[in-house]
C-alpha positions in Angstrom: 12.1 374.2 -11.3 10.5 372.6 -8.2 11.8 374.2 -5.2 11.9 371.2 -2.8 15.1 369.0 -3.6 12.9 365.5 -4.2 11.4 367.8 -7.3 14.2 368.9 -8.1 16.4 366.0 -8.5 13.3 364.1 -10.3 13.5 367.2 -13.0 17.4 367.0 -13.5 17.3 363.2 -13.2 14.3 363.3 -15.9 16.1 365.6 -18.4 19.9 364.2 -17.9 19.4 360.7 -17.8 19.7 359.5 -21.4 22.4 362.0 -22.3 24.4 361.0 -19.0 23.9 357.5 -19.6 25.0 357.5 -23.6 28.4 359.4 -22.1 28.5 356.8 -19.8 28.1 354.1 -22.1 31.2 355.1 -24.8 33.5 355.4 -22.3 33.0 351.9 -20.9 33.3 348.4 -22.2 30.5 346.9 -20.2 27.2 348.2 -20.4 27.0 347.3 -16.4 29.4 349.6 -15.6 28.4 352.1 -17.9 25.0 351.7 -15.2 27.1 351.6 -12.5 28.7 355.1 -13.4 25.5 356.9 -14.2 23.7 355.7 -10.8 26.9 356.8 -8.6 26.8 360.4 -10.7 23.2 360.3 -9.6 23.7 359.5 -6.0 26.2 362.2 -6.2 24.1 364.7 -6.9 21.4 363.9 -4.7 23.7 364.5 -1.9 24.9 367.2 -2.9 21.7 368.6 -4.8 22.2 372.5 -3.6 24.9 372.7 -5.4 23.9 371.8 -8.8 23.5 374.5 -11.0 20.1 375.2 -12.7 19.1 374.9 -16.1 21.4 373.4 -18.8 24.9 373.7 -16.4 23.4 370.7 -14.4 23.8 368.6 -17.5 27.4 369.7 -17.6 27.5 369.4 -13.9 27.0 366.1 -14.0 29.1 365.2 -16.8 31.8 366.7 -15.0 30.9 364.4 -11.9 30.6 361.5 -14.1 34.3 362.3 -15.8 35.4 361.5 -12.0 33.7 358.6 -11.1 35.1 357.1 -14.6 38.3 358.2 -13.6 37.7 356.5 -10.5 36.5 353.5 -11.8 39.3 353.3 -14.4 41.6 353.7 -11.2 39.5 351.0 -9.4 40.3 348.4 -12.2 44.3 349.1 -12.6 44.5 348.3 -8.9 41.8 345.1 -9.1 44.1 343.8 -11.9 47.1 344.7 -10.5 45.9 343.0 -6.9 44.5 339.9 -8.9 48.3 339.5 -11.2 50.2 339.8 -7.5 47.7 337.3 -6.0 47.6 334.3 -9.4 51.5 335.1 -8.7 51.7 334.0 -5.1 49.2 331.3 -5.8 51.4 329.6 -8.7 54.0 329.8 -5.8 52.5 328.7 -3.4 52.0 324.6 -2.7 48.7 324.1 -2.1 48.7 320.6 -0.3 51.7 319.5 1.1 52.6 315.5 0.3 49.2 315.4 -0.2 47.1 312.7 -2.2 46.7 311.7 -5.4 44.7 313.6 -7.7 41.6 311.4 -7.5 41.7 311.6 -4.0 41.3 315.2 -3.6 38.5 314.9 -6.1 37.0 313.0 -3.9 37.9 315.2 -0.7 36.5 317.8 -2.8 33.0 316.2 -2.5 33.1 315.3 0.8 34.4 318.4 1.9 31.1 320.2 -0.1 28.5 317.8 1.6 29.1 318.8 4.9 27.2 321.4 6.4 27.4 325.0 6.0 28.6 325.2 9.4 31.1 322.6 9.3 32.7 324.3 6.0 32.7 327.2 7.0 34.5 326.2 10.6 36.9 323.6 8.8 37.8 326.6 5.9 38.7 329.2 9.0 41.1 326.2 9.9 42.7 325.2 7.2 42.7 328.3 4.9 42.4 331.0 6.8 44.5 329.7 9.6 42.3 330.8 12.8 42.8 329.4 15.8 39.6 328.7 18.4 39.7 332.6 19.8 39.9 333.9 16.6 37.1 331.9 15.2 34.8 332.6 18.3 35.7 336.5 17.2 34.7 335.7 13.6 31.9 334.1 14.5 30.3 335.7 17.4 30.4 333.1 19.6 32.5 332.2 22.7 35.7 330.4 22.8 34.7 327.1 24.1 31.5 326.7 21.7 34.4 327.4 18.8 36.3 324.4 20.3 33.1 321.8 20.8 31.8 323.4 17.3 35.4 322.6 15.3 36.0 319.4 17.4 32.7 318.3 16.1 33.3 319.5 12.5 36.0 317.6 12.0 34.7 314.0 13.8 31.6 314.6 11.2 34.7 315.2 8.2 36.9 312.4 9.3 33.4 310.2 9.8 32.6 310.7 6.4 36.2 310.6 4.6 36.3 307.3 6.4 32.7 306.3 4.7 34.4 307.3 1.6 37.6 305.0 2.0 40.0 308.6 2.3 43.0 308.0 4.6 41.8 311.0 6.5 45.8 311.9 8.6 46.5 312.0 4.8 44.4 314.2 3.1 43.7 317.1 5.5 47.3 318.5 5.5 46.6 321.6 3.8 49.6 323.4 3.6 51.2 322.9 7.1 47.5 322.8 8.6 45.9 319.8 9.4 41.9 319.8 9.7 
């Protein structure tokens, strides 16, 4: 066994691998994750490579480490699903556009919304969405208070320019839920 840990962890990575990786891969659904399992076992044991055992116990080391990290994982998804059931929940609940416009309309919002610059999304989305007033978008953003005012006064003249171009009653179709652009 090389005594330096680089050699060391290339030996029990070389002889554990497959064996790790076929544990990994009945005990998940998706091959990804299966991946995902083995390389976090491996990271696992890099850090921690003085205390893997020498011979045949690292294999069994490591399976042990991997029956966590599955456990882990398993616990990972209960609480992803569980998260995403709470949020489609609140999101049926939830209006999305107040009095807003027709269908087609929105479509159409929808595409002018997407041609605007990153910059411009991205500042009219911390508005509307996320709720953030100019402080709170400077802090998002890095930048100072009064560039997050001209910046967001001059997202939404270039929104309300081109809602105009594309005959959208602009007062109209920016209430998003309470918040208007």
């Amino acid at each position: 066994m090389g005594a330096d840990p680089a050699s060391r962890f290339e030996e029990i990575y070389g002889s554990s691998y497959g064996p790790l990786l076929g544990y990994a891969l009945r005990r998940c659904a998706d091959p990804d994750d299966a991946a995902d399992v083995v390389a976090e076992t491996f990271m696992i044991a890099w850090r921690r490579i003085a205390e893997v055992p020498a011979g045949d116990e690292a294999k069994l080391w490591l399976f042990g480490v991997a029956r966590k990290v599955l456990a882990n994982h398993r616990r990972g998804e209960r609480r992803h699903e569980q998260r995403t059931a709470a949020l489609r929940a609140q999101l049926a609940a939830t209006p999305l556009v107040a009095q807003g416009p027709p269908a087609a309309d929105l479509s159409q919002l929808g595409r002018v919304f997407r041609a605007l610059s990153d910059d411009d999304r991205e500042l009219l989305s911390l508005v509307a969405w996320e709720r953030l007033d100019p402080g709170q978008i400077a802090k998002t953003l890095g930048i100072s208070r009064n560039a997050a005012r001209v910046r967001l006064y001059r997202a939404r003249r270039r929104f309300a320019r081109a809602l105009a171009e594309a005959g959208i009653d602009a007062p109209r179709a920016v209430a998003v839920e309470g918040s208007v652009l």
